[in-house]
N, C-alpha and C positions, 0 to 999 in steps of 0.2 A: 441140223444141230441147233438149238437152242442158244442165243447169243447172249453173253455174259453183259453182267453193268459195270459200265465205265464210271467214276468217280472223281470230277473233278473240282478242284478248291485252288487252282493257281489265279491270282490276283490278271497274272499277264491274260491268260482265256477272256477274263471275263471284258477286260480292258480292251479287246479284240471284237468285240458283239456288242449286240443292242445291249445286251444285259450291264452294258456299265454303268447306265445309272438307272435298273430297273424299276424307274415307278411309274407305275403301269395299274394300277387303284381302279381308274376308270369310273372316280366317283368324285366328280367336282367340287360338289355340296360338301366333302369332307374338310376342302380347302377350307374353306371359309368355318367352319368349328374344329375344326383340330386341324387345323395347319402343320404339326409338329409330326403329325401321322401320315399325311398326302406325301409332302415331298420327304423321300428319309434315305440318309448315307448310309446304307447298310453297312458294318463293318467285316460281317461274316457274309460270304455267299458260296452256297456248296449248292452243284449240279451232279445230278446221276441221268446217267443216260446208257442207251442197251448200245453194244458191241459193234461198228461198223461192218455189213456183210459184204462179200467180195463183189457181189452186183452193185453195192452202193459205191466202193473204192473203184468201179470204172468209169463210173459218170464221171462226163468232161465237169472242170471247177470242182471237184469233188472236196471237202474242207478235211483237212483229217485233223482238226482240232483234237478227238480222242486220242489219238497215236501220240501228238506233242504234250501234251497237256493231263491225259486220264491216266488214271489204275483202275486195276479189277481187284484190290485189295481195297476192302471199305475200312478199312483201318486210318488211311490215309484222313480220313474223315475227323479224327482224333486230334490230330496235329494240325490242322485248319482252326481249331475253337480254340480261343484263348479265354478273352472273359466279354465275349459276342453281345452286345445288348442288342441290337436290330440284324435279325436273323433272314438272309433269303434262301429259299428251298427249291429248288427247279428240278420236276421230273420224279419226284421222290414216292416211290408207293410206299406201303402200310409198312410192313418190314422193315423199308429203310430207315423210316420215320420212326420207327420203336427203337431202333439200334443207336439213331443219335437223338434222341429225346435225354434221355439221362445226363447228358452230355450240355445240356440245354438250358438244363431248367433252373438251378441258383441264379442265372445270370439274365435270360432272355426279358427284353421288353416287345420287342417287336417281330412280330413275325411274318413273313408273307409264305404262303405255299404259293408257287407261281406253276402253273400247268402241272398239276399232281392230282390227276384225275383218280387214283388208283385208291389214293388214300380215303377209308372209310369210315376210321375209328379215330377222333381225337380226344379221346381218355386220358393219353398221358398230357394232357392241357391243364387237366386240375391241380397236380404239383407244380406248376409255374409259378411260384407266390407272387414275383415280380413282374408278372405279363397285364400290358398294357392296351396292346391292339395286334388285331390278327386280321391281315389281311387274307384274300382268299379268291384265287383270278383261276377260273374253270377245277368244277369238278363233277363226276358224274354219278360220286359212290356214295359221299357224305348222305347219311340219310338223320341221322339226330347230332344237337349236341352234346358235349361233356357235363360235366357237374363244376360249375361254376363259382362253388360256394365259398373255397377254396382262393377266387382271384379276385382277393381285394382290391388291387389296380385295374382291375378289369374294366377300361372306359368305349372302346372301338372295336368292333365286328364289322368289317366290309367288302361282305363275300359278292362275288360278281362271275356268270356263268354257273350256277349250282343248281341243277337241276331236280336231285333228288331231297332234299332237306323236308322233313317232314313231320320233325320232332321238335321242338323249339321249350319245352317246358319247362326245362333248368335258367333258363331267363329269367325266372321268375325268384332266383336266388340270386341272381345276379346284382355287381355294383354296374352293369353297363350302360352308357348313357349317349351313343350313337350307333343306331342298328342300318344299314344298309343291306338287304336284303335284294339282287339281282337275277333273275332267272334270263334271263337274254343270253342268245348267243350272239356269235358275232356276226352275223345276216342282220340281229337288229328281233328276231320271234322268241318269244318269251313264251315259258312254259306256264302248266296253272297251279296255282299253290294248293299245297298239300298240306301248313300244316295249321294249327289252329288260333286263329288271331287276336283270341281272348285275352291271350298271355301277355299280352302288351300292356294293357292294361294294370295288369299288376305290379308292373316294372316301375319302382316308386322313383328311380333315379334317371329313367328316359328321359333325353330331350329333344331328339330328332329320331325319326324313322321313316326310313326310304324301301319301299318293296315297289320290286318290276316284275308283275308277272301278269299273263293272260288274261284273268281273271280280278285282275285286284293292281291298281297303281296308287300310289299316293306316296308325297313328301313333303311331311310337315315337320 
């Protein structure tokens, strides 16, 4: 039987895990040009996670953080967002990400997808007027960006683990002006870049760019 997602937004869960002060960036050089983006108090953080199975509830230490803590009502998700300017996302696939994007966007500066490998599409990124930087720790579906033309604030991209990114050309309408680009996983092997590095070039407001990939490193 197919296990339900759990949904949770309690302050206490998170205060309970690594995740209490998740920043986790993995991109040092950030510190030092946007410091205000490296370290961030997230105010909002919502976790989705799939359903605990009855093989998993026998292991000795078993955590049942979902049972105290989760709903299988994503509604719950509603009542978490007040007026969130630093957004963390844990676990969230495509669907989920569509359902609270609306939810999001008058208010969001900051966002991290934290291990939401599922999510493929961030379209609904262009309505953010007020989006400032998105972070972005493992994913493996991402294959282009959104239309950026749209985020005037738009100064930070610093995705880390992404494997498939392949499309990069609305950068070039872009106001962004630090790109960190990471294919590494976490052994440390870096994939080879896919997409076309011309584009950078035409980014009149670039000031640093970082890519880690098989075929191609540099950070100037």
């Amino acid at each position: 039987m197919k296990s339900r997602s759990i949904f949770i937004t309690s302050p206490d869960c998170f205060e309970s895990t690594s995740l209490r002060n998740p920043v986790r960036t993995l991109d040092h050089t950030l510190k030092l040009h946007f410091p205000d983006y490296y370290r961030v108090n997230y105010d909002t953080k919502l976790l989705a996670d799939k359903e605990a199975t009855a093989t998993e509830k026998q292991f000795p230490f078993y955590n049942d953080y979902r049972e105290r803590f989760g709903s299988p009502d994503i509604s719950v998700l509603d009542a978490a967002i007040t007026e969130g300017r630093s957004i963390f996302l844990n676990g969230f696939n495509q669907e989920q990400f569509l359902y609270i994007a609306p939810r999001l966007r008058e208010t969001a500066e900051i966002i991290y997808f934290f291990k939401c490998p599922k999510i493929y599409d961030l379209s609904a990124l262009s309505q953010f007027a007020n989006l400032k930087c998105v972070h972005i720790y493992w994913n493996n579906s991402l294959q282009h960006l959104w239309d950026m033309s749209g985020n005037k604030a738009l100064q930070v991209l610093s995705f880390v683990s992404i494997t498939k990114l392949s499309d990069i050309a609305t950068l070039k309408e872009s106001c962004v002006e630090y790109i960190c680009f990471d294919s590494s996983d976490n052994t440390g092997h870096a994939k080879k870049c896919l997409f076309d590095q011309s584009v950078f070039r035409d980014m009149m407001n670039l000031k640093h760019l970082s890519l880690v990939y098989s075929d191609l490193k540099s950070n100037e």
